[in-house]
PDB file with SEQRES, HELIX, SHEET and CRYST1 records, atoms N, CA, C and O in Angstrom:
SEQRES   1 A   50  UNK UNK UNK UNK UNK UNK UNK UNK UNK UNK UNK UNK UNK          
SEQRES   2 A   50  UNK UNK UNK UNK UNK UNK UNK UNK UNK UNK UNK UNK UNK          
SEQRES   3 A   50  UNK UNK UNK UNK UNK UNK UNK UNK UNK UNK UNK UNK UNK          
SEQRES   4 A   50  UNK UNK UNK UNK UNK UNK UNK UNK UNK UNK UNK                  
HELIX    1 AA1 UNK A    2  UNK A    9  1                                   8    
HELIX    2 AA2 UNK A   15  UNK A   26  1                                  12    
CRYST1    1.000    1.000    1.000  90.00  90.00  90.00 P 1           1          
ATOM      1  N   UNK A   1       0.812  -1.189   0.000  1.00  0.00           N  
ATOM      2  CA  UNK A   1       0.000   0.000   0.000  1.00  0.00           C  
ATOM      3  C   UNK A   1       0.863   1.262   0.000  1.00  0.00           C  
ATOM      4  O   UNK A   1       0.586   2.366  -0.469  1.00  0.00           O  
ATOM      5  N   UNK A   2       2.015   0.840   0.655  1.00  0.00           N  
ATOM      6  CA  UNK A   2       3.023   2.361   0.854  1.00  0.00           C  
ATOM      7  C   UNK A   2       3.138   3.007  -0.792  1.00  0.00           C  
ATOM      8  O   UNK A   2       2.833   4.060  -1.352  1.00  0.00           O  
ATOM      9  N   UNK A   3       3.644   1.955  -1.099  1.00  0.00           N  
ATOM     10  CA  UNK A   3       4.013   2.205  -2.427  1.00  0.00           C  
ATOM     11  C   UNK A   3       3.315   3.088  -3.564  1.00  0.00           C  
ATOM     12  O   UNK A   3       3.817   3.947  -4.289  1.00  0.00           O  
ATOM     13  N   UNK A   4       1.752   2.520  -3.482  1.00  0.00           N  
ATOM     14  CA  UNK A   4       0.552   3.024  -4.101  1.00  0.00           C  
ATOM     15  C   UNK A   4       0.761   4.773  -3.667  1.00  0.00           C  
ATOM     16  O   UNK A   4       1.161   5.525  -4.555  1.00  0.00           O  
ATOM     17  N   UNK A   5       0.404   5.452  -1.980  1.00  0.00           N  
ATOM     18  CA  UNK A   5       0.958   6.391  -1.718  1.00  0.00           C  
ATOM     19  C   UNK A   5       1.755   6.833  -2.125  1.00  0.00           C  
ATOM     20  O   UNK A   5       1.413   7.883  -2.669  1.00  0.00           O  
ATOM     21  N   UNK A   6       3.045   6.589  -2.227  1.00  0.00           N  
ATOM     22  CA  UNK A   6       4.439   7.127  -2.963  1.00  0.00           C  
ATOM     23  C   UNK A   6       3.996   7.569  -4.447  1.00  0.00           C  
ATOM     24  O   UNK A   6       3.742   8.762  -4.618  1.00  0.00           O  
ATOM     25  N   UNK A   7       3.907   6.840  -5.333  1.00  0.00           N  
ATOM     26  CA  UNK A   7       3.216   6.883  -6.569  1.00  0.00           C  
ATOM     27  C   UNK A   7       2.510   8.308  -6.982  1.00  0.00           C  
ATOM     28  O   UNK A   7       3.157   9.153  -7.601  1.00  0.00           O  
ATOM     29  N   UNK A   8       1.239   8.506  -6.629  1.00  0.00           N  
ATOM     30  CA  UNK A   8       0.147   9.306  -6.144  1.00  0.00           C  
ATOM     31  C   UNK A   8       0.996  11.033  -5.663  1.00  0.00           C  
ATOM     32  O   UNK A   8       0.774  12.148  -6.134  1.00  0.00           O  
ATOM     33  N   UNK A   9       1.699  10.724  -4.882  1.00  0.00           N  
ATOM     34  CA  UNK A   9       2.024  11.926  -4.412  1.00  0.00           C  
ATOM     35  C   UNK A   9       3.128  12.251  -5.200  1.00  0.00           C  
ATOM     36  O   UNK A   9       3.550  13.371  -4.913  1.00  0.00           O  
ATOM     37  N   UNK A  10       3.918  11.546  -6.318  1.00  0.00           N  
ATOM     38  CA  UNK A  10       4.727  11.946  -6.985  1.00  0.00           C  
ATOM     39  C   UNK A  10       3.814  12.056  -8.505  1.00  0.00           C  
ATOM     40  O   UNK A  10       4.469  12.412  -9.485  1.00  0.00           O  
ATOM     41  N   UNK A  11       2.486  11.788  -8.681  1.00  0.00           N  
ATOM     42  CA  UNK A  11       2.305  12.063  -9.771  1.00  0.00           C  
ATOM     43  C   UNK A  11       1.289  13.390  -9.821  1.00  0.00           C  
ATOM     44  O   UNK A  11       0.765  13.951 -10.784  1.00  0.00           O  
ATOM     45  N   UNK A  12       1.221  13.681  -8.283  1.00  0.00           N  
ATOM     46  CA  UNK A  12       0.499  14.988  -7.822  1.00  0.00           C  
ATOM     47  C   UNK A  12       1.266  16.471  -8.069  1.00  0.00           C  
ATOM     48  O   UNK A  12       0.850  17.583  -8.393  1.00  0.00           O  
ATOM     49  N   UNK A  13       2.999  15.755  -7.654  1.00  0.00           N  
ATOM     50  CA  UNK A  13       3.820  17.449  -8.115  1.00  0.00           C  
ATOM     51  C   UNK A  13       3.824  17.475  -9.269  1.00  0.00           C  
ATOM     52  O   UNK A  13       4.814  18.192  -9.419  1.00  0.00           O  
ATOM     53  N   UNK A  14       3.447  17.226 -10.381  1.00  0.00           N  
ATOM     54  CA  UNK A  14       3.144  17.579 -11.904  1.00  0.00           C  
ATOM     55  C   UNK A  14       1.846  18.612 -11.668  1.00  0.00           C  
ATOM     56  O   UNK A  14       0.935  18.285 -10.907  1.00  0.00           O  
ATOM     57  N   UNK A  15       1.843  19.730 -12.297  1.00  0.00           N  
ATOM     58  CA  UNK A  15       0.519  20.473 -11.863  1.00  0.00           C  
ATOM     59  C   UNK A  15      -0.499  20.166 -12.603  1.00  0.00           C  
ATOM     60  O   UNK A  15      -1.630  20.321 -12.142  1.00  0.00           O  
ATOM     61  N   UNK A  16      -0.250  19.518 -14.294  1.00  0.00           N  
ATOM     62  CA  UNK A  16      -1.180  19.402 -15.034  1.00  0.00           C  
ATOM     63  C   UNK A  16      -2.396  18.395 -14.418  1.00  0.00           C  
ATOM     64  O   UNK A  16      -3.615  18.554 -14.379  1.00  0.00           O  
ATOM     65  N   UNK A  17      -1.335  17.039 -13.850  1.00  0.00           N  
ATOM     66  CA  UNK A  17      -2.174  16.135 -13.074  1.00  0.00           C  
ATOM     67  C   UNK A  17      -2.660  16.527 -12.042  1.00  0.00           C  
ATOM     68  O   UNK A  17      -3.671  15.924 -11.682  1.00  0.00           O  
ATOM     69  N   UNK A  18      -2.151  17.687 -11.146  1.00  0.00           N  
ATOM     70  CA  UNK A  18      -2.992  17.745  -9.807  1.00  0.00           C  
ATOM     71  C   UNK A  18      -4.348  18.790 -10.219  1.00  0.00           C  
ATOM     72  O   UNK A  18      -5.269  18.976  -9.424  1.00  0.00           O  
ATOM     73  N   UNK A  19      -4.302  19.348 -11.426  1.00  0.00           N  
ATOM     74  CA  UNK A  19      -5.355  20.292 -12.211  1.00  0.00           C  
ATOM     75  C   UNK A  19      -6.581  19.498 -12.500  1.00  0.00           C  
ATOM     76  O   UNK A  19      -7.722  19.725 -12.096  1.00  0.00           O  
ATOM     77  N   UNK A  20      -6.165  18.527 -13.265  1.00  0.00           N  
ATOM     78  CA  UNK A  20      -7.066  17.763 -13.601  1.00  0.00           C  
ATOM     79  C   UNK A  20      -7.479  16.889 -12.893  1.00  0.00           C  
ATOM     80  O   UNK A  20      -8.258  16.210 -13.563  1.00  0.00           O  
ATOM     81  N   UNK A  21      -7.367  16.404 -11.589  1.00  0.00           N  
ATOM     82  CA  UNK A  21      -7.290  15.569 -10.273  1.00  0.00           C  
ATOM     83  C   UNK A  21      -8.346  16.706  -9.401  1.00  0.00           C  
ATOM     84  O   UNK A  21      -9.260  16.228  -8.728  1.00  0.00           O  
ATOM     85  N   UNK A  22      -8.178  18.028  -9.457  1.00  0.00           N  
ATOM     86  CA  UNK A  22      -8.644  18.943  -8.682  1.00  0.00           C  
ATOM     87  C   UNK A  22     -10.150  19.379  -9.165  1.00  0.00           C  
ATOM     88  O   UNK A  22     -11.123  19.586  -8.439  1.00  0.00           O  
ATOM     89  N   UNK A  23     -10.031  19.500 -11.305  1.00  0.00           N  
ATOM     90  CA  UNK A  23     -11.242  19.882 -11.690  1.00  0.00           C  
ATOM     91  C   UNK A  23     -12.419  19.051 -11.806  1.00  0.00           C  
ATOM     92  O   UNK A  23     -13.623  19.302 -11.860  1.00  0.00           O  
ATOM     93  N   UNK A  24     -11.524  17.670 -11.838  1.00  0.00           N  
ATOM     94  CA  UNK A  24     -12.720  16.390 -12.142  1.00  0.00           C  
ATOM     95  C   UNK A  24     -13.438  16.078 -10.069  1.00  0.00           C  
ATOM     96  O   UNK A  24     -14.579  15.723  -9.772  1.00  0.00           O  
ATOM     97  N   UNK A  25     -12.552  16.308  -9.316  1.00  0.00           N  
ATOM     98  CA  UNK A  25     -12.991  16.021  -8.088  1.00  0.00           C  
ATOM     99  C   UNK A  25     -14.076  16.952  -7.464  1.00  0.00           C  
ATOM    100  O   UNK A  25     -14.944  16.544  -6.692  1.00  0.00           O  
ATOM    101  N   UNK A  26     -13.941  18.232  -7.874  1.00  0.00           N  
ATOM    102  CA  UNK A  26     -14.713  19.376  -7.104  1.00  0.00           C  
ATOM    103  C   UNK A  26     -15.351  20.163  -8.083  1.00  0.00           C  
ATOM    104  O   UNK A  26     -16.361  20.686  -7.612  1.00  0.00           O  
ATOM    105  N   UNK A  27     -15.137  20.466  -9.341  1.00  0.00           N  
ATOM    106  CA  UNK A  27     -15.870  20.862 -10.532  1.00  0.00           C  
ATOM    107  C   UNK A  27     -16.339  20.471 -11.738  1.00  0.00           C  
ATOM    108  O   UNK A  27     -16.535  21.004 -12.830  1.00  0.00           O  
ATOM    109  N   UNK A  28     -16.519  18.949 -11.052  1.00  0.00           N  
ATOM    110  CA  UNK A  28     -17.399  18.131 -12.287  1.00  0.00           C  
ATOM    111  C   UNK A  28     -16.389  18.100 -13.631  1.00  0.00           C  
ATOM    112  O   UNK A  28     -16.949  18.226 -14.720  1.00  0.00           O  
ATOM    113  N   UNK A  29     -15.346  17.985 -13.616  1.00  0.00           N  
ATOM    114  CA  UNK A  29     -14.414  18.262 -15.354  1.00  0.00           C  
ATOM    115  C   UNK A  29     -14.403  19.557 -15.937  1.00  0.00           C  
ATOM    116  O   UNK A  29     -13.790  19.839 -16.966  1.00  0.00           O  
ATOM    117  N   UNK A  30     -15.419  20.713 -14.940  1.00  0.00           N  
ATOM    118  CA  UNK A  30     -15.225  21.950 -15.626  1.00  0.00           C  
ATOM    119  C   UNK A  30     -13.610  22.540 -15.278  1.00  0.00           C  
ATOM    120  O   UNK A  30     -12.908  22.353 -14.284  1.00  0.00           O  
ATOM    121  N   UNK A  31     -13.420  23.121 -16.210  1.00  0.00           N  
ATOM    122  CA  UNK A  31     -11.880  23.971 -16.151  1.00  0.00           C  
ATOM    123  C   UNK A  31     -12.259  25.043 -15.290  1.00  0.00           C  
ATOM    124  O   UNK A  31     -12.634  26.123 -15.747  1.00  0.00           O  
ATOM    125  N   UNK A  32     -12.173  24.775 -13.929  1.00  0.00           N  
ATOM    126  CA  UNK A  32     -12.353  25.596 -13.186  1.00  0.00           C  
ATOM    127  C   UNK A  32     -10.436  26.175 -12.739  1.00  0.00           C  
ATOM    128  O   UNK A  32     -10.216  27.385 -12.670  1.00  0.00           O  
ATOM    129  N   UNK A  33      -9.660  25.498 -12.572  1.00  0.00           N  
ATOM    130  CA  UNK A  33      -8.809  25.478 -12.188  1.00  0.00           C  
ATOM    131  C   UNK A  33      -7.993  25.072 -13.129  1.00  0.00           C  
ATOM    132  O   UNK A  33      -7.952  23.953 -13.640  1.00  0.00           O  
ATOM    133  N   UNK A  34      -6.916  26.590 -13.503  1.00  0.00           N  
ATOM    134  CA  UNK A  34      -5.771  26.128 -14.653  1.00  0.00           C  
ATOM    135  C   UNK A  34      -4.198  25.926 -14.134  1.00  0.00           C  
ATOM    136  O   UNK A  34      -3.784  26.253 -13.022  1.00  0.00           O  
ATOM    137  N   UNK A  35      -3.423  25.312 -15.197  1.00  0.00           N  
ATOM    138  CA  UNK A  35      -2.103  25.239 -14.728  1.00  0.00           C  
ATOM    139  C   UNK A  35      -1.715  26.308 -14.217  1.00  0.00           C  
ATOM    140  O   UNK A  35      -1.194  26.338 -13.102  1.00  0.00           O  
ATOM    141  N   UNK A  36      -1.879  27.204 -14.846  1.00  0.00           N  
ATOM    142  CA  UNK A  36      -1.055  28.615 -14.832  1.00  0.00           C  
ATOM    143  C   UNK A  36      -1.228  29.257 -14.004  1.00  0.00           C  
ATOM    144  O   UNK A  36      -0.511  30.257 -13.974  1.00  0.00           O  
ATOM    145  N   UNK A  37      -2.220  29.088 -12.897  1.00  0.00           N  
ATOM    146  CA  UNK A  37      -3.353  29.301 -11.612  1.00  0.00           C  
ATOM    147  C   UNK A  37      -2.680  28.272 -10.809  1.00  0.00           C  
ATOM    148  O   UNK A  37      -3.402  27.723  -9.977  1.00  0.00           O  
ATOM    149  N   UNK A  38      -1.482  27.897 -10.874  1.00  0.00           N  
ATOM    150  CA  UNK A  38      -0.962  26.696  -9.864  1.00  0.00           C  
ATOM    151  C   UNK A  38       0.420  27.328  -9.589  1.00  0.00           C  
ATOM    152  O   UNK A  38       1.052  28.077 -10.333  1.00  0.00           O  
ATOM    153  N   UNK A  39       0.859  26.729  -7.985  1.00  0.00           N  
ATOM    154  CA  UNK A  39       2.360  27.747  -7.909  1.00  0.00           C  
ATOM    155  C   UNK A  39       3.073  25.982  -7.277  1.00  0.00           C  
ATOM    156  O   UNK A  39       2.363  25.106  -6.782  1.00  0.00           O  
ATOM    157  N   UNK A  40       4.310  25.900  -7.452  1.00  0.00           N  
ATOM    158  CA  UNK A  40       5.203  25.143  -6.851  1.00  0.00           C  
ATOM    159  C   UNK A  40       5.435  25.416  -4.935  1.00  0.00           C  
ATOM    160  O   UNK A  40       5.584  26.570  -4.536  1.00  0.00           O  
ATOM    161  N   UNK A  41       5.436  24.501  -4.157  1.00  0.00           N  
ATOM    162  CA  UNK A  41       5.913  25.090  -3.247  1.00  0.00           C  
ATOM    163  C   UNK A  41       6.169  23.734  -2.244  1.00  0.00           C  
ATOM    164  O   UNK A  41       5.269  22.894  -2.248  1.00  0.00           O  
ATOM    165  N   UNK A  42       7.324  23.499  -1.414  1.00  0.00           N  
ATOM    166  CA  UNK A  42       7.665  22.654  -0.326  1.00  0.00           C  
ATOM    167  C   UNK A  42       6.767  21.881   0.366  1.00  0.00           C  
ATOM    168  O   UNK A  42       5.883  22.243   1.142  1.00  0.00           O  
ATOM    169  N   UNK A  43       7.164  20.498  -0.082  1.00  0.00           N  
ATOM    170  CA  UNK A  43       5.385  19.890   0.990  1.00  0.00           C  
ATOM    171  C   UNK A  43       6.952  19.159   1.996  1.00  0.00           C  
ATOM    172  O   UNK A  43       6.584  18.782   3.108  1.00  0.00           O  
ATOM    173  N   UNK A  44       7.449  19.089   1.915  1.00  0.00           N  
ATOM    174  CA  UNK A  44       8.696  18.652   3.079  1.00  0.00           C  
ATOM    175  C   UNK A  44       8.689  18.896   4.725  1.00  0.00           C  
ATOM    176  O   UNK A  44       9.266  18.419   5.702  1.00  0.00           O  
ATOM    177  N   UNK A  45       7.675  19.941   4.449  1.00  0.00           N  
ATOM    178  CA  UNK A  45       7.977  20.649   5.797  1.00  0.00           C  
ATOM    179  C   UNK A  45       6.155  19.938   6.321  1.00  0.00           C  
ATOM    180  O   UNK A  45       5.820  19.640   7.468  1.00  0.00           O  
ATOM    181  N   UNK A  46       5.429  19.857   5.257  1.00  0.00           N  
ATOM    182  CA  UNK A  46       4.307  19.250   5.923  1.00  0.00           C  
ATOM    183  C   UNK A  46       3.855  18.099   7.400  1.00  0.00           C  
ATOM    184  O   UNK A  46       4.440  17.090   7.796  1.00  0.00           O  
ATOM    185  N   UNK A  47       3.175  18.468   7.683  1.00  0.00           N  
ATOM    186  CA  UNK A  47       3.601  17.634   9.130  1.00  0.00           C  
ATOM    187  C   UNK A  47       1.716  16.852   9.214  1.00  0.00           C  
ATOM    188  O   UNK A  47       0.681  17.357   8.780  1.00  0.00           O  
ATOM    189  N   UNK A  48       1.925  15.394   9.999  1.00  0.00           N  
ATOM    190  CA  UNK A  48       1.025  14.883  10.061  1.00  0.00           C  
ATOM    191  C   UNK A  48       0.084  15.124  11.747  1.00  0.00           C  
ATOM    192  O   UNK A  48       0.738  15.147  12.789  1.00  0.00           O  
ATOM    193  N   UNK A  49      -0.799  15.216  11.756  1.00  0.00           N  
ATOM    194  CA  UNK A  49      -1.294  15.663  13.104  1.00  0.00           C  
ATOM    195  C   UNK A  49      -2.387  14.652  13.581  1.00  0.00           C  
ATOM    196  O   UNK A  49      -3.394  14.523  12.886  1.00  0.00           O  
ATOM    197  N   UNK A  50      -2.255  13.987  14.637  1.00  0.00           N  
ATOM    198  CA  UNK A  50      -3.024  13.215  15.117  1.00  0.00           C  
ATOM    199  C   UNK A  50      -2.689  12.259  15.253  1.00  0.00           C  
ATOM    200  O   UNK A  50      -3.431  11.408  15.744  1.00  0.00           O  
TER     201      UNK A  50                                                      
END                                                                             
């Protein structure tokens, strides 16, 4: 299962995929949300809580 995770979250820092991951999940496939409307930034520092 780790693995599956690993996968997923490396095919998430591509923005095109996390665009289209984002518009089909919460705006029905509408282009609500574009690449160019996406910024890079550190998930390293992210921390798990609970």
């Amino acid at each position: 299962m780790a693995e599956k995770d690993i996968t997923q979250k490396v095919l998430e820092q591509y923005n095109d995929v996390f665009m289209d991951i984002v518009n089909v999940l919460l705006f029905n496939g509408e282009m609500v949300v574009r690449e160019d409307d996406l910024i890079d930034l550190p998930t390293s520092s992210s921390k798990k809580i609970g």
